[in-house]
Structures are given as C-alpha cells and as structure tokens.
C-alpha positions in Angstrom: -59.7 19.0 62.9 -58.0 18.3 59.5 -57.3 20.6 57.1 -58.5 20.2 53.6 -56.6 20.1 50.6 -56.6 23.4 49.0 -57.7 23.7 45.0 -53.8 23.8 44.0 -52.6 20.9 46.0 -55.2 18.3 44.5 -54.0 19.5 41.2 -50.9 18.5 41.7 -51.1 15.1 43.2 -50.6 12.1 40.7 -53.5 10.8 39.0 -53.6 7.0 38.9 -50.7 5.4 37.2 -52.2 2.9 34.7 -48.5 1.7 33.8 -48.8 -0.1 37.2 -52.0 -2.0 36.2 -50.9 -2.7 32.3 -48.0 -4.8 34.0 -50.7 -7.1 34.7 -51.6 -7.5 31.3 -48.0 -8.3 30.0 -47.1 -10.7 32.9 -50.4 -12.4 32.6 -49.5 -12.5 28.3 -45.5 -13.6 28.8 -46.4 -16.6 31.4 -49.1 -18.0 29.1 -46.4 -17.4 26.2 -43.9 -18.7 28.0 -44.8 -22.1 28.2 -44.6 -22.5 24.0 -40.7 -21.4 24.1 -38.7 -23.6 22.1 -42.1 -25.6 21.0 -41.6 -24.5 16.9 -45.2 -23.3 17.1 -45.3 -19.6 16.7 -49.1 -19.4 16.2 -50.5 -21.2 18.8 -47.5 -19.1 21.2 -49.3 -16.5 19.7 -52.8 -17.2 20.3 -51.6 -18.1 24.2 -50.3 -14.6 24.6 -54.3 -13.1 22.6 -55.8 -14.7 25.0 -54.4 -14.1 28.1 -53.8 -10.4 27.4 -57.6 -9.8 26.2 -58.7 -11.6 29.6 -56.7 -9.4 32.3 -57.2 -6.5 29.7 -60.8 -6.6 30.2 -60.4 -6.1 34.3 -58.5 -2.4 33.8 -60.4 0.8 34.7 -60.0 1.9 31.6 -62.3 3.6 28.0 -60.0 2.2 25.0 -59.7 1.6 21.5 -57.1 -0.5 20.2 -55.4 1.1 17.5 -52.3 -1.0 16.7 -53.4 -4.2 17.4 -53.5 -7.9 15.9 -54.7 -6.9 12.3 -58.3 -6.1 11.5 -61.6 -7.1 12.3 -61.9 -10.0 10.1 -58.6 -10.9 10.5 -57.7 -11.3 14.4 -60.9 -12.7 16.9 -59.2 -10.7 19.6 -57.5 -7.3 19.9 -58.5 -6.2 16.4 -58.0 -2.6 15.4 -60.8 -0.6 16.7 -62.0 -2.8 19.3 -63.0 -1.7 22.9 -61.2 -2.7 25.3 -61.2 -2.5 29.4 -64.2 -1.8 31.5 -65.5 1.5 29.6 -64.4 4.0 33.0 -62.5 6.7 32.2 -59.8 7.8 31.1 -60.5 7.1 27.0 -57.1 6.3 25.5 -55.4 4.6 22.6 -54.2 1.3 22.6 -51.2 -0.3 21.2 -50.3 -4.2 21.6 -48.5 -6.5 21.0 -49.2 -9.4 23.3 -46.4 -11.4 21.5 -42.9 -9.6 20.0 -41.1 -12.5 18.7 -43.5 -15.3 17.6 -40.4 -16.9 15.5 -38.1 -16.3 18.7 -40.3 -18.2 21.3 -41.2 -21.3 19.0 -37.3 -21.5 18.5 -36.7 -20.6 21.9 -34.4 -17.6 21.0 -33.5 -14.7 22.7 -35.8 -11.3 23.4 -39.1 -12.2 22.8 -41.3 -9.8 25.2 -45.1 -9.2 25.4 -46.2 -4.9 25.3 -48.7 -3.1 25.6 -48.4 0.7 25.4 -51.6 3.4 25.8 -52.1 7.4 25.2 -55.2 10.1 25.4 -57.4 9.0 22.7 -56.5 10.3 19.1 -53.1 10.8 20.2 -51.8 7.5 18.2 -50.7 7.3 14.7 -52.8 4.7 12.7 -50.3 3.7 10.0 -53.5 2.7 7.6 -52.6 0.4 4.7 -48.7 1.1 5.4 -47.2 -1.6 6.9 -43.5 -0.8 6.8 -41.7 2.0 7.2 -37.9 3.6 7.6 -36.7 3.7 11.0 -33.4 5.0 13.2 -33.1 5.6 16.8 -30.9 6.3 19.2 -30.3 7.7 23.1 -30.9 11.0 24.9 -27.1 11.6 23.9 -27.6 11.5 20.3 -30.9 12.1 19.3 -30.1 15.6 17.7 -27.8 13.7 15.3 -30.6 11.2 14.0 -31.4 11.7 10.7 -33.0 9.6 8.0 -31.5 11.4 4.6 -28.0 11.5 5.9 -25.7 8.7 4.5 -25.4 6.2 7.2 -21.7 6.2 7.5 -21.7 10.2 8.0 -24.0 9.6 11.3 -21.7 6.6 12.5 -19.0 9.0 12.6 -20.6 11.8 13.9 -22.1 9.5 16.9 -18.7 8.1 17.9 -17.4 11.8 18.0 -20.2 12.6 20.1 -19.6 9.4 22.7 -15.7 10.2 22.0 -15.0 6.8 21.0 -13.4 4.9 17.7 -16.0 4.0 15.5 -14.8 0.8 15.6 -17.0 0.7 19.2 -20.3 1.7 17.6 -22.7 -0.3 17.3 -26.2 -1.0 15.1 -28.9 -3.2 15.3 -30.9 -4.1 12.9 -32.9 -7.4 11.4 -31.5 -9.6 9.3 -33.3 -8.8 6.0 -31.9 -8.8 2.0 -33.5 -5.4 1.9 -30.4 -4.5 4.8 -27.6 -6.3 2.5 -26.4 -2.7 1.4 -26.5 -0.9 4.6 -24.9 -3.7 6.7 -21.9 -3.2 4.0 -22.2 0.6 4.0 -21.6 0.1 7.9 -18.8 -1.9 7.8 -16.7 -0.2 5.1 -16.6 2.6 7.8 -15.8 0.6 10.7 -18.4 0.1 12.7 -20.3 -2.6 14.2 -23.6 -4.9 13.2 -25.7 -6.8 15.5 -28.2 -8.4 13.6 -31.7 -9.8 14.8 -33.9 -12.5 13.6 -37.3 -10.3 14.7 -37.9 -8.0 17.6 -37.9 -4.2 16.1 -39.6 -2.8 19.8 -37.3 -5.1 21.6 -34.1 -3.8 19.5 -35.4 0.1 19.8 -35.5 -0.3 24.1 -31.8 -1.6 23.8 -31.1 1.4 21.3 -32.0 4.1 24.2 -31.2 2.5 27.1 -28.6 3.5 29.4 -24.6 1.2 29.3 -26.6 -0.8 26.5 -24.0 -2.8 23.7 -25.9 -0.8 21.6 -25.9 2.9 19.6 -28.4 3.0 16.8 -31.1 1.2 15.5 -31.7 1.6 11.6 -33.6 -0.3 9.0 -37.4 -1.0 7.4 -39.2 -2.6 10.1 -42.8 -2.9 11.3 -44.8 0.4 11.3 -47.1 -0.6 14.3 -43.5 -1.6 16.1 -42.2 1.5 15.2 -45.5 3.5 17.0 -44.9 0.7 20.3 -41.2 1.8 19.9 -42.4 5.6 20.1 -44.3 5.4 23.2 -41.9 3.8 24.8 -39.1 5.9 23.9 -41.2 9.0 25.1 -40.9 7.5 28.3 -37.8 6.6 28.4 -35.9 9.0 26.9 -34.4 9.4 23.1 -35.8 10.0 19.6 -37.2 7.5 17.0 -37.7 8.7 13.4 -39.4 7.3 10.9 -41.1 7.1 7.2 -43.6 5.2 5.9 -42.2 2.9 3.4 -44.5 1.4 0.7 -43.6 -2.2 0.1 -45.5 -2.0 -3.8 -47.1 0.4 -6.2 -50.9 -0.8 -4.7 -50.0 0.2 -1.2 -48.9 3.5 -2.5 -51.6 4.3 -4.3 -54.1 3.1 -1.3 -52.1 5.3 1.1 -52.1 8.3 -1.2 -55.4 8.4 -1.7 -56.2 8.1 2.2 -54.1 11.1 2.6 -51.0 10.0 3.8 -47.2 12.2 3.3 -45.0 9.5 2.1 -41.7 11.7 2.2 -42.7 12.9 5.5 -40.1 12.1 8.4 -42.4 11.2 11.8 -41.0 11.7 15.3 -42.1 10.3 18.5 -44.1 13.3 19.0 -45.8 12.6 15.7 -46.4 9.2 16.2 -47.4 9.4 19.7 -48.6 12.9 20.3 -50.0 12.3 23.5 -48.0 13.4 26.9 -49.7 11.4 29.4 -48.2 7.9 27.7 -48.0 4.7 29.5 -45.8 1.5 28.7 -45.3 -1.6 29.9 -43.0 -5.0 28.3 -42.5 -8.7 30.4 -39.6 -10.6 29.3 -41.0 -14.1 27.8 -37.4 -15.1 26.6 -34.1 -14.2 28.0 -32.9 -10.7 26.1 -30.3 -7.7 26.6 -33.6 -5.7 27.9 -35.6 -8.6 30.0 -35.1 -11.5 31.4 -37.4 -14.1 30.6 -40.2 -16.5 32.0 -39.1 -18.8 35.1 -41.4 -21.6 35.9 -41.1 -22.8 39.4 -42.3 -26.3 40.2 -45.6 -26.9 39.9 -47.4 -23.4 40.4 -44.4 -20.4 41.0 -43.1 -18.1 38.1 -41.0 -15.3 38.0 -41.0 -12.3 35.2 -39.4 -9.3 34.7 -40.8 -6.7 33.1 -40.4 -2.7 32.4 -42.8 -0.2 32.9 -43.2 3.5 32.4 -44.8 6.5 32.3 -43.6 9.5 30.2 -45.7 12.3 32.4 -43.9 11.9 35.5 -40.3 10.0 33.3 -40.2 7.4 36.0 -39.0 3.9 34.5 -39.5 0.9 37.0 -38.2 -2.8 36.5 -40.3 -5.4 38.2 -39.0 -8.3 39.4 -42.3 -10.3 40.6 -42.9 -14.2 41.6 -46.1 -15.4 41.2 -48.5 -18.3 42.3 -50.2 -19.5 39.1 -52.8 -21.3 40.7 -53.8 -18.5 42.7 -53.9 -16.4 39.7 -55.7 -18.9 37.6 -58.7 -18.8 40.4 -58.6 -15.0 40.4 -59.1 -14.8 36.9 -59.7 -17.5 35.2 -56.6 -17.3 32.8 -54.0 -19.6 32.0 -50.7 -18.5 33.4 -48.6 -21.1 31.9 
C-alpha cells in the first residue's frame, strides 16, 4: 500500500514553474526576430517578435493582464496594456513584455538585442501611467547597500571600488549614449572610472550590471520606465537592487502624473516596483550580447538560442541552451520561427 502525502508535505512541494513555459514565448519571439538582424528595419523586426510572442503566449496555463506592454489600446494591435493574455486558468498575474529589446540593435545587426517577458501575482506590478522615463542605478548583491540616487556619482564610484577592493580605475558603468548623460559620463571620468556606453538595451544593460564576473559595476542614467519594472523582476530573481525615480520629460507629463497621484521625489526599489514574491522571468538572445548569445539558423529548418530564465521564489537561475526544428514547431503552432 502507498502512503499518502501528509497536509505539510503537499505544502511544500513546488508549484508549477511558469519560468519554464515563458521560455517558450521568448524563443518562439527571438527566432521570428532573428531573421530581421542587420535588415535596417526595426518595425517590421518588431512586429515579427508581436506576433510570434502573442501566438505561443496564448497556449500558457495562465489568467494575465499585461501591464507593461507595447503601448496602449489604440496604439499597439497586440500586447497592449490591459489586455488578457493566456488561456484564462489560474494563477492571475501581471504581465510585463517586451517581445523585442533592441529594435535599433537588430535592424543594424548590433550586439544584445534580447526578447523578455517577466510575470508576478496580479497587482503586484508598478504601472508607470503617463511617466515614461525615470532615474535609474543598479548594481550586484555586493553593492546594493551602497546604491543611492541623491549621492554624487563619483562618491558611489569610490565607495564601490573600496567595497570590490580595487582602483577605481577598474570600475565600470553602463549607461546609453544620450546628451542628457553628457555631464555624468564627465563626472565619471574626472574620478577615474570607466564608461561603457550603449546604443539601446536598458533591461539588457541592468542583467550585465548584477551578474556574477560581469565587465560591469553599475548601471546609471534616465532610461525607460517600463525597462526599468522588466529590469526589477529580473533583478528579484537574480539577485541585486535597482532604484529608481520617475523622471518627467515636460511640464504636461508632470502635471498629468500629479494629478493621477503619483510621488515624483519618491525613490522606488525592486520591492516597490515589483512587489510580488512569486516572480518569474525569462530573456532569449536575438543578437550576440555580454548576457546571451544570439539566434543561430541552421540550414534549412535547425536554430539554436540561448536564453535565461528565473524564478525569484525558489532563486534558481537556469541558462538554456536549446536547438530547435522550425518546421516542426511551425506545424505545432502555426508560428513563424524564422
């Protein structure tokens, strides 16, 4: 006779791991993508990546509601904020996606464009509203404590390479390539440090911030606020700290988030912009990056990807190395896989 499970022991086995199903999605959105690289057409790279993500999207057991998607309603025909998305089963969660990081990158075939998707328990995701910018600095599990957005920058370039006990002449930021960067890319190297700077890629950039032997130390700079709330799930799972603050770009978008209710001065954590603790997160490589490798087509139906996926509950990270037949996947679902 076998003995039954008691009460406390189904408790504590795993639930399902929907981290292992979302890789699906960005596979299925990087090899559609993929194909575009180096085309110089960002939008219809774009539209490959929609479309392939919304079709495999629509096949996971899953209740949710996109909130950081690809604009609003009347704006984006697919993955629009607020629109229901897998096959209605439980469990109801948030949504954040990005099917394509790096439009600019993959029409001009440059390095670390990725497809993401990241969920949480529903009403667990900050919607940024009207702000579409905002302040951002993040680092590793080794310096999170030191992150601080009202600090000069220089003070916390020196206290991080006291921390990681090395010159500050080895540390390290990223950050994009923007005017509005001009006087912190000066302010960095007056006190010795290091710039990488990026054409696009803020969630891209934020991974290579926290990851382990990365090139990297800190990311800083105005970037995307729906990138920063992708970057927050997946640092929860990885390990780190992201700040950030919502930074107006004109007096209108002040006033409109003002009047919604939103803190301008206040300084958001992960925890704030991702308050759930069951979060799941998943990125394919669609060019070659620091974080991913890219796309591989393989004569006329084999692929390869690589991709990262996690889950903050249990803190296990996984790279997936996976080869695919396109044609077989194309009959399974009826999607384009490059």
């Amino acid at each position: 006779m076998t003995a039954q499970p008691t009460t406390e022991q189904t408790s504590v086995r795993p639930d399902r791991n929907l981290a292992l199903e979302l890789v699906r999605v960005t596979e299925a959105a990087a090899l559609a993508a993929a194909r575009l690289v180096g085309r110089g057409d960002k939008e219809a790279a774009d539209q490959a990546a929609v479309d392939a993500m919304r079709a495999v999207l629509d096949s996971v057991s899953m209740d949710g509601v996109v909130v950081i998607g690809e604009g609003e309603k009347d704006e984006a025909p697919m993955l629009y904020n607020g629109e229901q998305i897998g096959d209605g089963s439980p469990p109801p969660v948030d949504v954040a996606v990005d099917p394509l990081e790096g439009t600019r990158l993959t029409a001009l075939g440059m390095p670390s464009a990725i497809a993401v998707i990241a969920l949480a328990e529903r009403g667990t995701m900050f919607d940024p509203g009207p702000i579409v910018y905002m302040e951002k600095i993040a680092g590793g599990p080794e310096i999170a404590d030191l992150l601080d957005l009202d600090r000069p920058l220089r003070d916390t370039l020196a206290l991080i390479a006291e921390r990681k006990e090395v010159d500050i002449r080895d540390v390290m930021v990223v950050m994009l390539d923007r005017e509005r960067h001009h006087d912190a890319m000066r302010e960095v190297r007056e006190a010795g440090a290091r710039v990488r700077l990026i054409m696009d890629g803020d969630v891209s950039a934020a991974l290579l911030a926290v990851s382990e032997n990365s090139p990297v130390d800190l990311l800083w700079g105005i970037g995307g606020t729906p990138e920063g709330v992708i970057s927050a799930a997946a640092i929860k799972c990885i390990g780190g700290q992201l700040l950030g603050r919502l930074w107006p770009r004109k007096d209108e978008e002040r006033t409109a988030a003002v009047e919604a209710g939103y803190d301008l001065d206040r300084v958001l954590d992960c925890d704030a912009l991702v308050a759930g603790e069951d979060v799941f997160f998943s990125a394919t490589g669609v060019t070659d990056g620091d974080v991913l490798e890219g796309v591989r087509y393989q004569g006329d139906r084999g692929a390869t990807t690589e991709s990262l996926v996690m889950r903050s509950r249990s803190g296990t990270v996984r790279r997936v190395s996976a080869r695919h037949d396109r044609a077989k996947l194309r009959a399974l679902s009826g999607v384009r896989y490059g």
